[in-house]
N, C-alpha and C positions, 0 to 999 in steps of 0.2 A: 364909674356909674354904669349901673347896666339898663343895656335896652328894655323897649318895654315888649319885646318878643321875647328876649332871658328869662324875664320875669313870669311873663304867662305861660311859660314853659316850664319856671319851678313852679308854679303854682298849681299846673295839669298833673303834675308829678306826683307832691304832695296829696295830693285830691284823691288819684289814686291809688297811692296806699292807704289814707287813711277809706277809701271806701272798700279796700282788700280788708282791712283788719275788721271793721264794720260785719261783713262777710260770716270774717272767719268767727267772729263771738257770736251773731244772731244763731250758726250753726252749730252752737253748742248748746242753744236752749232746747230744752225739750221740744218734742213734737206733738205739742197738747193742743189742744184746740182751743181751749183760753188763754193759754199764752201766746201760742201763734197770733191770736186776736191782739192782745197789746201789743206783739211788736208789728202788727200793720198798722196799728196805731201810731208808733213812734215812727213809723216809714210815714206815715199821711201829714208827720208832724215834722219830717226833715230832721229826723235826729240821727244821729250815728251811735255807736256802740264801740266800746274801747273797753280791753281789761284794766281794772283799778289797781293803782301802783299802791294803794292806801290799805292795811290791812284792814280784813273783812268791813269794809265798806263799802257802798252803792254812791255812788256821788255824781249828782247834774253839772254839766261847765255851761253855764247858758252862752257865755259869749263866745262859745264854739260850737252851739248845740250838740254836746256830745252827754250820752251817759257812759259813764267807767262803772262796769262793772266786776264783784271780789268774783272772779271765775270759780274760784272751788267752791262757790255756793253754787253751780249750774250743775253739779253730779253730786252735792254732798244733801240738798236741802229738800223739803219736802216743795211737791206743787202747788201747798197755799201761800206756800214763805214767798216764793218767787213768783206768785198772781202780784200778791201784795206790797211785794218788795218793787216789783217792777210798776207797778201802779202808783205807788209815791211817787217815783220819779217822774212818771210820766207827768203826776199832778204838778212838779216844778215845773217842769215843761210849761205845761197850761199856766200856772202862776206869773212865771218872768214875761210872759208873751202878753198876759192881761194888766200885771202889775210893775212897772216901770221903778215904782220905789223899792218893791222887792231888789233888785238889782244893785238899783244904787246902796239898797241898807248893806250889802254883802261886802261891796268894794275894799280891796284891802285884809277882808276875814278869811280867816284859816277856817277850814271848813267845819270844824268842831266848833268856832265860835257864831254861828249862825244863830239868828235870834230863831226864839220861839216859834213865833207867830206863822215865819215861813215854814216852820216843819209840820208845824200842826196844820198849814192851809194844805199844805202839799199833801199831805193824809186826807182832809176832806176831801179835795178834787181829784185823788185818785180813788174813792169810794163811786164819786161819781161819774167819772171812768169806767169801773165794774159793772155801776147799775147801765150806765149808755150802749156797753159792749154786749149787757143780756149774762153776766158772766156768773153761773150762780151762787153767789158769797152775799150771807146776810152782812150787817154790818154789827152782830153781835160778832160773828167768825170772824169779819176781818177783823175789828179789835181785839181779837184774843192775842194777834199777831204782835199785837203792841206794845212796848213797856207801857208800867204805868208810871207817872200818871197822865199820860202825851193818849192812852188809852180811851179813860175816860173823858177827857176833853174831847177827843174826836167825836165819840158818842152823843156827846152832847150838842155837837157844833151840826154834825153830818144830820142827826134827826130834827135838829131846827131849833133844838129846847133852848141854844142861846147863840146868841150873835157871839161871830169868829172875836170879835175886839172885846166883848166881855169874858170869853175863854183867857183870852192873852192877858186881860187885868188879873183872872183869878191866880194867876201867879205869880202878880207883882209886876210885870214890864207893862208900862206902854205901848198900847196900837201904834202898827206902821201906818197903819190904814186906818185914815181917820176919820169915822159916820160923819156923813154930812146932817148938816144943823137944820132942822125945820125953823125955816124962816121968814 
């Protein structure tokens, strides 16, 4: 058994490197002044930054608050990819922290099998992210970013034109998140 000074001592350790590595990926993002902006964003939000073992993928661990990011997107891509790529995440971020069932719908899922619902919200509220940060990307621009049809759902969701749970039906699944019933 080890004591509980062992312990707080791997754990100072750990901490450590993982806020070197932190470090060392913030400092491979560009030195743009909207990006810089998101990531004081994910510092205000207690997130960390880790390179992604997952090829070219961007991926949130919320129960580590960490985003992994695909590093050859930081020198290969353009600066709206990585506004907007770094703005999703950030919208998990906001997501798991407002919505408790997000989390639990995940448990268990490979990260390819993620419902809908959670990737389309994490697109809205990384829109709204952009707009809070002043950052200047319409929302026709950043959906250009988009596949479709995750594209035009957003569109439609971020401008108002339909509640997030009627986007998630027009594709057949079920809302996580279930409008409360006027009662």
């Amino acid at each position: 058994m080890r004591s509980v000074s062992g312990c707080s001592s791997l754990i100072a350790e750990h901490q450590e490197e993982a806020e070197r590595k932190d470090r060392a990926v913030r400092n491979l993002f560009p030195n743009n002044t909207y990006v810089q902006r998101l990531l004081k964003k994910a510092e205000s939000l207690d997130v960390l930054f880790l390179g992604s073992r997952v090829e070219e993928q961007w991926l949130y661990h919320p129960d580590y608050r960490t985003l992994c990011i695909w590093l050859p997107d930081l020198g290969d891509s353009s600066l709206s990819y990585l506004v907007v790529m770094l703005a999703h995440e950030l919208g998990h971020v906001m997501d798991f922290d407002a919505r408790p069932q997000y989390l639990e719908a995940i448990r268990g899922l490979p990260w390819f099998a993620v419902p809908s619902e959670i990737e389309l919200s994490a697109f809205v509220s990384g829109y709204q992210i952009i707009r809070e940060l002043c950052i200047p990307v319409t929302l026709a621009q950043y959906c250009q970013m988009i596949d479709q049809p995750m594209a035009n759902l957003v569109s439609q969701v971020a401008s108002g034109a339909w509640a997030l749970s009627d986007a998630v039906c027009s594709l057949g699944e079920e809302p996580l998140i279930k409008a409360k019933q006027a009662g």
